[in-house]
C-alpha positions, 0 to 999 in steps of 0.5 A, a space after each residue: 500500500 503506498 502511503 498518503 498524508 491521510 493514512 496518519 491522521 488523528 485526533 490529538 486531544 489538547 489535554 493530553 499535549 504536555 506542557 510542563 516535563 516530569 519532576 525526574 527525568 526518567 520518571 516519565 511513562 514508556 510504552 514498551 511496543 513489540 514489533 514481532 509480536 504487537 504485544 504493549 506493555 505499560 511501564 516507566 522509563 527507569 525500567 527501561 534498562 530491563 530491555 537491555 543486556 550486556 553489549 547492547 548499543 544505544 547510540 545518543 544524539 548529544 546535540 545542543 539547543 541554543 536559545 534561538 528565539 529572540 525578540 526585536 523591535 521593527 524600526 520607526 513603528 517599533 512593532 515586536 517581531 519574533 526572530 528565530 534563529 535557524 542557521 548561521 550563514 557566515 560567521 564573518 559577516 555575521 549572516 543567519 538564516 531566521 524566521 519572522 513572525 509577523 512576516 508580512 511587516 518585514 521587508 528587505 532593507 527593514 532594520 530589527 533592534 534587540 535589547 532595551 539598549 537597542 545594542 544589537 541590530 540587524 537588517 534584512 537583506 533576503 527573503 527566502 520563504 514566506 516566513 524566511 529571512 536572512 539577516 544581516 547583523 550589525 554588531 562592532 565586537 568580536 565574533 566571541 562577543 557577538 555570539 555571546 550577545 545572541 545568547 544574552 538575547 535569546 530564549 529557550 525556544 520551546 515549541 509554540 503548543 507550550 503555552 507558557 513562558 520558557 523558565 530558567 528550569 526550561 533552559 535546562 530541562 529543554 535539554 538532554 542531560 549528555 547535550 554538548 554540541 551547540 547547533 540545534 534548534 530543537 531538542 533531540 526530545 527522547 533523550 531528555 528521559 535520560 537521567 545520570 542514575 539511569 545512565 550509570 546503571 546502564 554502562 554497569 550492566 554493560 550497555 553501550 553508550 555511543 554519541 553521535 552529533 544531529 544538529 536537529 533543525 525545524 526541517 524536522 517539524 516542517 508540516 507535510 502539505 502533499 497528499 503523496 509522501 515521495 513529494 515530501 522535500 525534508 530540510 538539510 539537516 547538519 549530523 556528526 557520526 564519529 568513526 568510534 561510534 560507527 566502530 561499536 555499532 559495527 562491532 555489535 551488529 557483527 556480535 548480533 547485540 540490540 542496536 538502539 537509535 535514542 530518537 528519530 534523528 539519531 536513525 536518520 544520521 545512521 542511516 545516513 551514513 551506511 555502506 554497501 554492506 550494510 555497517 556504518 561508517 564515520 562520516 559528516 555532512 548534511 542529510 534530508 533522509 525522509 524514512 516512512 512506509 515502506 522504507 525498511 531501517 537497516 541498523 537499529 532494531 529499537 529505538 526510544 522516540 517520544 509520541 508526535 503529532 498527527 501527519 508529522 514525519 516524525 510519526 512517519 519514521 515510528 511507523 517504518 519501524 513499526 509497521 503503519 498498522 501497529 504505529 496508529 494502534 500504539 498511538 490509539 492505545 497511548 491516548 486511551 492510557 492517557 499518555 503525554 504527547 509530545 516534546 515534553 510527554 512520555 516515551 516509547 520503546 520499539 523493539 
């Protein structure tokens, strides 16, 4: 069957969308799916251990979000825009590519202020998509300075179905605990059920714990608006796989040992960086892989993901893993168990 939009669409009932994350990390509920055998067992994330042996792999994405909303001032009518940082262009000419919100109210040759001191300026040199800009920053200080400055700036850019002001507890609970490449726009959101307990009891069993480098950018929430899915363009988005991290998975599919991609963009950075004989290799660069129905994942059997939204790719992938049927029936059974949904909700192991 060849898979449409419509083919995952349901009901997301507002109640169940979280809006604050779990005391402990690790305290949030997982749901244990069987792809073999469709049997769903209802568990807490701490137990996840309990799936796991010695030499088992679970690769993590150690990815860093950096606070990229910002709000600026429009010059002479002093409208309030959102700014979103996406991508740094240029570091020398201080060039980055952003979303606005209202775009309407912001055209090439515009100038934004930020700060109440007005010390950050930036102007508007393109448009590239109806809410995209690349802007210009005008700023006299270093490059360490300047970065330090947007950083001052910005906010923890939690997504919009939050509704609520981002908290000081946000800025690090809106990150995974073993986070340590700035880059992402997003939070790489089933590794934030990871606490360091969990993790030490994980390395003394004897489980693998490889990173990897997936700079997860708004290319992966991007609405899919064509019925037919081969039409679906995903953005580039920029990964890491160390030839370390590469080496352990190869050694543990070689030993026949569980594999374990901790969340979507994790499977997309491995996949992304397979040889012809089905291991993978170290490598860099930029990948816009879209897995859904009927693509069939080459290396991890598992994989940690979080419950995402009606038609997102995100969804897509869980369903490659899982088989579309079963994907829809866990998504079913986590709204009548009254699971939370999305980036700050409960996890799901497929396995």
């Amino acid at each position: 069957m060849k898979m449409k939009l419509s083919h995952f669409a349901y009901d997301l009932p507002k109640e169940l969308i979280a809006q604050e994350p779990t005391i402990h990390r690790d305290d949030s509920r997982l749901m244990v799916v069987h792809k073999d055998t469709g049997e769903i067992e209802h568990k807490h994330f701490h137990e996840v251990i309990d799936y796991f042996d010695d030499g088992d792999v679970m690769v993590l994405n150690n990815t860093k979000v950096f606070p990229a909303r910002m709000w600026g001032n429009k010059e002479k009518t002093g409208a309030r825009i959102e700014v979103f940082l996406l991508r740094e262009l240029n570091s020398e000419s201080r060039l980055w590519d952003v979303l606005v919100d209202p775009a309407r109210k912001i055209r090439i040759g515009n100038k934004l202020y930020f700060g109440e001191d007005d010390s950050l300026v930036a102007e508007v040199i393109d448009n590239t998509t109806s809410r995209g800009r690349t802007l210009r920053f005008l700023f006299d200080g270093s490059y360490e300075e300047f970065r330090a400055k947007l950083k001052e700036m910005g906010e923890t850019p939690l997504p919009k179905y939050i509704d609520r002001e981002p908290t000081e507890e946000d800025s690090e609970r809106y990150q995974t605990i073993f986070s340590k490449v700035e880059g992402a726009v997003a939070a790489p959101v089933a590794g934030l059920h990871f606490s360091k307990h969990l993790m030490k009891r994980l390395e003394i069993k004897g489980v693998h714990l490889p990173e990897l480098t997936h700079h997860v950018g708004l290319g992966t929430f991007r609405p899919v608006e064509v019925e037919d899915l081969s039409k679906h363009k995903m953005d580039s988005e920029q990964y890491f796989l160390p030839q370390g991290t590469a080496d352990t998975i190869n050694t543990a599919l070689a030993e026949k040992r569980r594999v374990c991609a901790i969340g979507t963009t994790t499977v997309r950075t491995i996949e992304s960086s397979l040889t012809t004989g089905g291991r993978v290799t170290g490598s860099e660069g930029w990948t816009n892989k879209f897995i859904f129905p009927p693509y069939e994942v080459q290396v991890p059997d598992a994989m940690v993901t979080n419950f995402h939204p009606p038609g997102s790719t995100l969804l897509m992938m869980n369903s490659a893993m899982l088989g579309h049927d079963l994907a829809m029936h866990a998504i079913n059974e986590a709204i009548k168990e009254k699971y939370r949904f999305l980036a700050f909700g409960d996890a799901m192991l497929i396995i």
